[in-house]
PDB file of N, CA, C and O in Angstrom:
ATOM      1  N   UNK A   1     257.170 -92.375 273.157  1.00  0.00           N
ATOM      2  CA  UNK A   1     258.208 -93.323 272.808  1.00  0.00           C
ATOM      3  C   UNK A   1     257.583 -94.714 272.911  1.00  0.00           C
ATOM      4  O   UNK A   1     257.055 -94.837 274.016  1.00  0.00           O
ATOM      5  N   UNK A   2     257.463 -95.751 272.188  1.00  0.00           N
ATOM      6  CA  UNK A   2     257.214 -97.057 272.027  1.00  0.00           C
ATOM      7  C   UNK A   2     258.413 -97.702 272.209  1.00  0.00           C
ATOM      8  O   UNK A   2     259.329 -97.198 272.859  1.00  0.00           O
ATOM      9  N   UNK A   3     258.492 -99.072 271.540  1.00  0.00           N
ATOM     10  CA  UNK A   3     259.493-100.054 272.151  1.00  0.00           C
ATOM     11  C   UNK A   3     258.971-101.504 271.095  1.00  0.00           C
ATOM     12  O   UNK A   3     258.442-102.554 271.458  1.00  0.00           O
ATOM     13  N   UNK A   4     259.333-101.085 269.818  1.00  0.00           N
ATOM     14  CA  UNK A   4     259.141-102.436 268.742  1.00  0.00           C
ATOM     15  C   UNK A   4     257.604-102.220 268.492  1.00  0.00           C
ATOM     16  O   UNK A   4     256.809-101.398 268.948  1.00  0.00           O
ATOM     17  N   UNK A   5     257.475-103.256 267.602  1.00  0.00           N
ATOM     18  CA  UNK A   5     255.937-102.767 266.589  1.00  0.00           C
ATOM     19  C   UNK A   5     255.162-104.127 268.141  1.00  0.00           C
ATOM     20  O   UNK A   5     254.164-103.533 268.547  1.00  0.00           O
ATOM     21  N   UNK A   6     255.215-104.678 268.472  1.00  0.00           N
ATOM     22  CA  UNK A   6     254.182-105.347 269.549  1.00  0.00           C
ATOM     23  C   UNK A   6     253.439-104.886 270.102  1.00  0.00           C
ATOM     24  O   UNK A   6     253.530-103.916 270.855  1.00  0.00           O
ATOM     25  N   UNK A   7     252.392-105.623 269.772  1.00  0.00           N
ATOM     26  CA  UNK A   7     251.014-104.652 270.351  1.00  0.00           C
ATOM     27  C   UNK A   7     251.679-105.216 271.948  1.00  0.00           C
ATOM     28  O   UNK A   7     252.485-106.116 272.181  1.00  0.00           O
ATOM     29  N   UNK A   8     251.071-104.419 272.730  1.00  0.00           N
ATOM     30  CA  UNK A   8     251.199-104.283 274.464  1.00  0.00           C
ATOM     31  C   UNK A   8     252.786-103.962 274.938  1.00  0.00           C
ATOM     32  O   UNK A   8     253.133-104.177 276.100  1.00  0.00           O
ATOM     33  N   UNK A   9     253.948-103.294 273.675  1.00  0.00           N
ATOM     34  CA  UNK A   9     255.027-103.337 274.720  1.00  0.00           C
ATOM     35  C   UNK A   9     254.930-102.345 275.055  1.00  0.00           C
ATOM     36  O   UNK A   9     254.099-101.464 274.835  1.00  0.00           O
ATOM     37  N   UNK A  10     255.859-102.406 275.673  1.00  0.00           N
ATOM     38  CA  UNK A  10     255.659-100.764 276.925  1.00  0.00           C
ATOM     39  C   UNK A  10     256.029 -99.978 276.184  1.00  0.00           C
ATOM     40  O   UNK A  10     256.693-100.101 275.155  1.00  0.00           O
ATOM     41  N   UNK A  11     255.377 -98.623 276.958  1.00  0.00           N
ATOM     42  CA  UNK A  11     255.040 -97.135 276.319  1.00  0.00           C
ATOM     43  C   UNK A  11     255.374 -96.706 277.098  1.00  0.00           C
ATOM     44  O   UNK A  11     255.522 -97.294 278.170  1.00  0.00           O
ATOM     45  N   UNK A  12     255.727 -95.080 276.834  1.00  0.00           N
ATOM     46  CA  UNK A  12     256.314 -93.757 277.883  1.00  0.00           C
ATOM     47  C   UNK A  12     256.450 -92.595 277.726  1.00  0.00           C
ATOM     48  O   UNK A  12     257.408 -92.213 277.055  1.00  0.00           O
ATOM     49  N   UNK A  13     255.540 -91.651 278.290  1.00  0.00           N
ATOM     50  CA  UNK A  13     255.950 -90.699 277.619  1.00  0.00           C
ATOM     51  C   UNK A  13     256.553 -89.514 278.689  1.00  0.00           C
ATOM     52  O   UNK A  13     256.060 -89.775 279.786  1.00  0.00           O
ATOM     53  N   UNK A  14     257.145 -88.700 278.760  1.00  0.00           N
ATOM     54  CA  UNK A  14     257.696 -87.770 279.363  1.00  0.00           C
ATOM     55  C   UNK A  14     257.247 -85.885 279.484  1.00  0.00           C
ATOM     56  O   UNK A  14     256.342 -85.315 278.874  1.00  0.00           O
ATOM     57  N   UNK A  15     257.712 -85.602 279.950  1.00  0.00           N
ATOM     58  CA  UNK A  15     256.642 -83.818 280.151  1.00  0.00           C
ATOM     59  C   UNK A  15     257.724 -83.170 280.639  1.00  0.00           C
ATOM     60  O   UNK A  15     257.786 -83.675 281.760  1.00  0.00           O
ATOM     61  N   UNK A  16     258.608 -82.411 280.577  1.00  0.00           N
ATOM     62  CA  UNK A  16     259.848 -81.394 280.379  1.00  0.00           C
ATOM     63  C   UNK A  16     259.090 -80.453 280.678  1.00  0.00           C
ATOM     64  O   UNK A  16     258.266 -80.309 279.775  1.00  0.00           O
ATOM     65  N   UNK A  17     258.876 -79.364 281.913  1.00  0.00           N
ATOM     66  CA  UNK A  17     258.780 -77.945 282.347  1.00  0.00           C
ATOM     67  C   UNK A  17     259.433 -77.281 282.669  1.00  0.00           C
ATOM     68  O   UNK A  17     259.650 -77.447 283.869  1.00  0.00           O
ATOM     69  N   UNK A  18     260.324 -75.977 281.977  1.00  0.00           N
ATOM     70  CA  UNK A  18     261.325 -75.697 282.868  1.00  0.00           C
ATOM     71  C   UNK A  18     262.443 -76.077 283.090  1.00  0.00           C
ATOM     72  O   UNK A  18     263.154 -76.089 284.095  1.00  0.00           O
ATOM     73  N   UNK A  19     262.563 -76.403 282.043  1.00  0.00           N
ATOM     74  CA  UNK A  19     264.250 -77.534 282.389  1.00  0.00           C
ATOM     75  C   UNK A  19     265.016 -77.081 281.987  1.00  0.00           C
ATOM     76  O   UNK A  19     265.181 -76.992 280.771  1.00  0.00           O
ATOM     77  N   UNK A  20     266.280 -76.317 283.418  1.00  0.00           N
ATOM     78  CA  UNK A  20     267.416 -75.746 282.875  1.00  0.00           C
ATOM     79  C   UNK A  20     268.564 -76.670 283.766  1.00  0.00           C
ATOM     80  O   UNK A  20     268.413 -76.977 284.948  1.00  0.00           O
ATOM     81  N   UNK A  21     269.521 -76.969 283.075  1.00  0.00           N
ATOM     82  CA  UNK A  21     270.688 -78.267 283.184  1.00  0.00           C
ATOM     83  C   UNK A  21     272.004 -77.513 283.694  1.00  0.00           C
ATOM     84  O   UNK A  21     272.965 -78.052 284.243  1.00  0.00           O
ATOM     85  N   UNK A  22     271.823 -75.931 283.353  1.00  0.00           N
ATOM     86  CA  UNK A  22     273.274 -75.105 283.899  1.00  0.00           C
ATOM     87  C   UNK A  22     274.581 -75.482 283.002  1.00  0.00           C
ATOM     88  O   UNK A  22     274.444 -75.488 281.779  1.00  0.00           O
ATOM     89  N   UNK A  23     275.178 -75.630 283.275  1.00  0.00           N
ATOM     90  CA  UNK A  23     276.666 -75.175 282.649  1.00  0.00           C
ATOM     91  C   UNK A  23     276.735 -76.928 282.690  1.00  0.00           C
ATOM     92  O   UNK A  23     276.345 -77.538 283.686  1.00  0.00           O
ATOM     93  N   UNK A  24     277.064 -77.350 281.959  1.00  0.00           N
ATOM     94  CA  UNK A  24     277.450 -78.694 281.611  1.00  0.00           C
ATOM     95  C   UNK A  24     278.620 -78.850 280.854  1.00  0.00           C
ATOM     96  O   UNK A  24     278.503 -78.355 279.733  1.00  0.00           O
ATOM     97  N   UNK A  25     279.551 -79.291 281.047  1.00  0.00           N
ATOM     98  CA  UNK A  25     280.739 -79.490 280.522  1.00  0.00           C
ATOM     99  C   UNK A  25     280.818 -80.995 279.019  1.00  0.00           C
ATOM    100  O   UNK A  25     280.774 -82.213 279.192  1.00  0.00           O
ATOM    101  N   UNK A  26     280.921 -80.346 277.920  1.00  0.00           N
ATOM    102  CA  UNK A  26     280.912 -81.396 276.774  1.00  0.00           C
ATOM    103  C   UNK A  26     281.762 -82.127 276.980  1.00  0.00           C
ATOM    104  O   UNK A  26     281.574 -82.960 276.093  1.00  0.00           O
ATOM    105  N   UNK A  27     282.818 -82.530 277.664  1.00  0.00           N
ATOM    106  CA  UNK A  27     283.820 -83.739 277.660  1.00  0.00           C
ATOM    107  C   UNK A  27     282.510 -84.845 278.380  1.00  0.00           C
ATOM    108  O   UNK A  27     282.332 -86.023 278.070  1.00  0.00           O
ATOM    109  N   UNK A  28     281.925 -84.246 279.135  1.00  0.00           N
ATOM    110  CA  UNK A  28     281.023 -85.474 279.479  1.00  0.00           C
ATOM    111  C   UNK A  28     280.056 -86.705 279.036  1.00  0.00           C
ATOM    112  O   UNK A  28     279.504 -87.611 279.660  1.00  0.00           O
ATOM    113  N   UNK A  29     280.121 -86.197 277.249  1.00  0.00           N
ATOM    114  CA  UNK A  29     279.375 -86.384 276.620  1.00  0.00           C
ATOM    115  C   UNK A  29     279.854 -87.407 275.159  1.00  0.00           C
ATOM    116  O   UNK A  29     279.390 -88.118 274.268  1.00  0.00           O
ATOM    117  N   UNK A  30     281.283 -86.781 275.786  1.00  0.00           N
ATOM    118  CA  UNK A  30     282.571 -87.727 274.806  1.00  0.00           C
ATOM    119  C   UNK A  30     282.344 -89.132 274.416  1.00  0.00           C
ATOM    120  O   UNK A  30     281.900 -89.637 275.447  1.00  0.00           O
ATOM    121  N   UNK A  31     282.410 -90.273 273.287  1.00  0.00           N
ATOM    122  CA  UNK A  31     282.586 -91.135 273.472  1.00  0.00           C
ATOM    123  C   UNK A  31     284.198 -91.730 272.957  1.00  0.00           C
ATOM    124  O   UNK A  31     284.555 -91.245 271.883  1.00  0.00           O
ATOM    125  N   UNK A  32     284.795 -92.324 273.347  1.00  0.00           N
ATOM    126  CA  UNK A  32     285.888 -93.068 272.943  1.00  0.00           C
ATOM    127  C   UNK A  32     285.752 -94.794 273.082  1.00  0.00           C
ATOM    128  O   UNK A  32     285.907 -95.346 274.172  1.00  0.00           O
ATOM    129  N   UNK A  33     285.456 -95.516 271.885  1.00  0.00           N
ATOM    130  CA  UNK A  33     285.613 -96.574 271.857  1.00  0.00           C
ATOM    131  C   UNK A  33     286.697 -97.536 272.284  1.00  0.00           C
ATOM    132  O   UNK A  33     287.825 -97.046 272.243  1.00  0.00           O
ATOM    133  N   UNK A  34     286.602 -99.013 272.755  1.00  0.00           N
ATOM    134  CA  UNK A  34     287.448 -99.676 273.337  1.00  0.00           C
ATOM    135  C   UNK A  34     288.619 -99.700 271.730  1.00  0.00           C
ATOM    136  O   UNK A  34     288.493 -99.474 270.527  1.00  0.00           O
ATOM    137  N   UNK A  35     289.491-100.037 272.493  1.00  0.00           N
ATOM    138  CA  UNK A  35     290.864-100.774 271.342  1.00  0.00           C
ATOM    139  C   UNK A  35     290.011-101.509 270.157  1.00  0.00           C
ATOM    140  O   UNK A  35     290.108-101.399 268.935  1.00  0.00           O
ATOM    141  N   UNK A  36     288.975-102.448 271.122  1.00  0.00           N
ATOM    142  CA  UNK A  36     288.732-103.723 269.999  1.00  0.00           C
ATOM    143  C   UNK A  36     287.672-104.028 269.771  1.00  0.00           C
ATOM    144  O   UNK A  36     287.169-105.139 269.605  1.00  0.00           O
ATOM    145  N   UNK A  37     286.975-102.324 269.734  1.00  0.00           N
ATOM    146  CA  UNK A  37     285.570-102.079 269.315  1.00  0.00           C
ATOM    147  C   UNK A  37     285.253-102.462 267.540  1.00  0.00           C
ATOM    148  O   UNK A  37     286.131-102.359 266.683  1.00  0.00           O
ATOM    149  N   UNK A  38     284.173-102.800 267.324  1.00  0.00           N
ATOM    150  CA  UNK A  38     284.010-103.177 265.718  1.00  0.00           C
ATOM    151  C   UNK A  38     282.386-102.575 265.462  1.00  0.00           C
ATOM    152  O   UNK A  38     281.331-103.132 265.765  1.00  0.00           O
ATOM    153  N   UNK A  39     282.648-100.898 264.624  1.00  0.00           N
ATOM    154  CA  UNK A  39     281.590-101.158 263.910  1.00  0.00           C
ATOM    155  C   UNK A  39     280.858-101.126 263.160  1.00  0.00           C
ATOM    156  O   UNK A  39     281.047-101.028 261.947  1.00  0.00           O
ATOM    157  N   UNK A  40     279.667-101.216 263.842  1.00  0.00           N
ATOM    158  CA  UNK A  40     278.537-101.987 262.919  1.00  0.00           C
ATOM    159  C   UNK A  40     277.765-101.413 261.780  1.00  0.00           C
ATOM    160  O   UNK A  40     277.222-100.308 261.806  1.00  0.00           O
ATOM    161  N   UNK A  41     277.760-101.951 261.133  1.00  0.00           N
ATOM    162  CA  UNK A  41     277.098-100.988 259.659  1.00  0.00           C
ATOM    163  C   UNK A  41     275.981-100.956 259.861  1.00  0.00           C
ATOM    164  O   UNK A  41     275.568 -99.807 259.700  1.00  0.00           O
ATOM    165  N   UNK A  42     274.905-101.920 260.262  1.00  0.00           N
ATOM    166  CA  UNK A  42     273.517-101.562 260.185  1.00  0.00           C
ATOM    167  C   UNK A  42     273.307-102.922 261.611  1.00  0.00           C
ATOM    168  O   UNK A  42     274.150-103.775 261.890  1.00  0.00           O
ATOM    169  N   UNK A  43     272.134-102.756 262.194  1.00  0.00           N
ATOM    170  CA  UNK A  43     271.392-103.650 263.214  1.00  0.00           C
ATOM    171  C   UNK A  43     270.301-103.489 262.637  1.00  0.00           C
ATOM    172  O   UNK A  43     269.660-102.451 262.470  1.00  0.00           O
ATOM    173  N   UNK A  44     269.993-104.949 262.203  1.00  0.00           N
ATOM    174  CA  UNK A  44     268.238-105.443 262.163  1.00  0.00           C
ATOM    175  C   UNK A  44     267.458-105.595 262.749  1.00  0.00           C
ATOM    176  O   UNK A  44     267.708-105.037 263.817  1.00  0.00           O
ATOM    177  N   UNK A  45     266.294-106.161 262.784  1.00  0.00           N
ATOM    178  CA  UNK A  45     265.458-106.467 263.570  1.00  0.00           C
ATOM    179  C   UNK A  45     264.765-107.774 262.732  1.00  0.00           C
ATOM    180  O   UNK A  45     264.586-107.821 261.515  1.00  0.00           O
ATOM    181  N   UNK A  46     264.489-108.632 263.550  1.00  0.00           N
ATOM    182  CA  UNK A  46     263.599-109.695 263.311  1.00  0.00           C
ATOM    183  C   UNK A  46     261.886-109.291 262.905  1.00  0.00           C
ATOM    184  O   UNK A  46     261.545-108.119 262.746  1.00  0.00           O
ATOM    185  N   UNK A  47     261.036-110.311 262.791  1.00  0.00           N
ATOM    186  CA  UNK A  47     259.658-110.253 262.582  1.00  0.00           C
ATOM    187  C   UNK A  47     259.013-109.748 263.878  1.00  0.00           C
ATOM    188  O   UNK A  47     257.888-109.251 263.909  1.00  0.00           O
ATOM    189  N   UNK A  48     259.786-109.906 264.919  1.00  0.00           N
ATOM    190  CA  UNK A  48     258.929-109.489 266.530  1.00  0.00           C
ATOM    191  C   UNK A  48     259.690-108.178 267.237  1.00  0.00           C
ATOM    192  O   UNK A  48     259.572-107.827 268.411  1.00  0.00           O
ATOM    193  N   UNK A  49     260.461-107.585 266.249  1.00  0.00           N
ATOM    194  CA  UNK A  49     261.022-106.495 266.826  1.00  0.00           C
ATOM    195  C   UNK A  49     262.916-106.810 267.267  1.00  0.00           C
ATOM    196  O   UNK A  49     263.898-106.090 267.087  1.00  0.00           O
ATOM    197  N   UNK A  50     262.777-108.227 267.902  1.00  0.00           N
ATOM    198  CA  UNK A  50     264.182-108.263 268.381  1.00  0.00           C
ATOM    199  C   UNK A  50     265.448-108.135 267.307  1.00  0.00           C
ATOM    200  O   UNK A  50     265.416-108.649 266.189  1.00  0.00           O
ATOM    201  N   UNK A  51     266.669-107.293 267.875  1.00  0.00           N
ATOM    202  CA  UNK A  51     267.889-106.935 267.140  1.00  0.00           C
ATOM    203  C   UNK A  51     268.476-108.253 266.549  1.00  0.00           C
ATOM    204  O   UNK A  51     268.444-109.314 267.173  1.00  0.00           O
ATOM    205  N   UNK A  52     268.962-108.129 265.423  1.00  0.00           N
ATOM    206  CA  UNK A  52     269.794-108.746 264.760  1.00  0.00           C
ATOM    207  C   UNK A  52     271.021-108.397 264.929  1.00  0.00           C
ATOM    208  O   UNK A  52     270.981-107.185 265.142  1.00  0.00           O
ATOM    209  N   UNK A  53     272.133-108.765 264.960  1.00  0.00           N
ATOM    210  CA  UNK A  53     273.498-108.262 264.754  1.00  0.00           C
ATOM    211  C   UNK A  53     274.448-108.911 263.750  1.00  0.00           C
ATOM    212  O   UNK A  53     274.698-110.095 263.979  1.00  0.00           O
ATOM    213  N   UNK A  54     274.985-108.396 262.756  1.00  0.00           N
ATOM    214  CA  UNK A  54     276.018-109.106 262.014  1.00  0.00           C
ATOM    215  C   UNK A  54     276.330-110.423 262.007  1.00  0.00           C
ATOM    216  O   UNK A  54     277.262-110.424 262.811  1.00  0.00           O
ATOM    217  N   UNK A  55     276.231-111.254 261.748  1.00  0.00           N
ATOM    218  CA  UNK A  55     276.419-112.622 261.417  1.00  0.00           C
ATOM    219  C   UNK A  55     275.883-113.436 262.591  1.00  0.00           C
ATOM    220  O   UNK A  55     276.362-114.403 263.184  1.00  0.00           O
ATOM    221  N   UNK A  56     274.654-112.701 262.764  1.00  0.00           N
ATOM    222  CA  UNK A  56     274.356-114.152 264.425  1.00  0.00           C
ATOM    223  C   UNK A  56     272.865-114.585 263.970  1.00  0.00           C
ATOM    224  O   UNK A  56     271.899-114.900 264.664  1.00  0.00           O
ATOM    225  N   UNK A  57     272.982-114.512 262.841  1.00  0.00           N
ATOM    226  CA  UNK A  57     271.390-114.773 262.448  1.00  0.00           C
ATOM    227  C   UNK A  57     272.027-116.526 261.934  1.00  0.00           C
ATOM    228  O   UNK A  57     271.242-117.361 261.485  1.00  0.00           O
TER     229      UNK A  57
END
């Protein structure tokens, strides 16, 4: 996993052996948005990686 096209940002990678999670219940996993959630059709990114959002450019 990387983190934007910048050379030196941080990197990570992970190693899964064996991984059992048991009985997990899907309501946990639910999302329900606020009342006066709005969204977003697409998020950009600038020339250095950082997000854009809808009209804040």
């Amino acid at each position: 996993m990387r983190w934007g096209p910048l050379t030196g940002a941080p990197q990570y990678s992970l190693r899964f052996s064996n991984w059992k999670a048991g009985e997990v219940d899907a309501k946990l996993f639910s999302f329900k948005p606020p009342a006066n959630a709005k969204k977003l059709e697409r998020i950009d990114s600038d020339e250095v990686g950082e997000l854009v959002l809808e009209g804040s450019k």
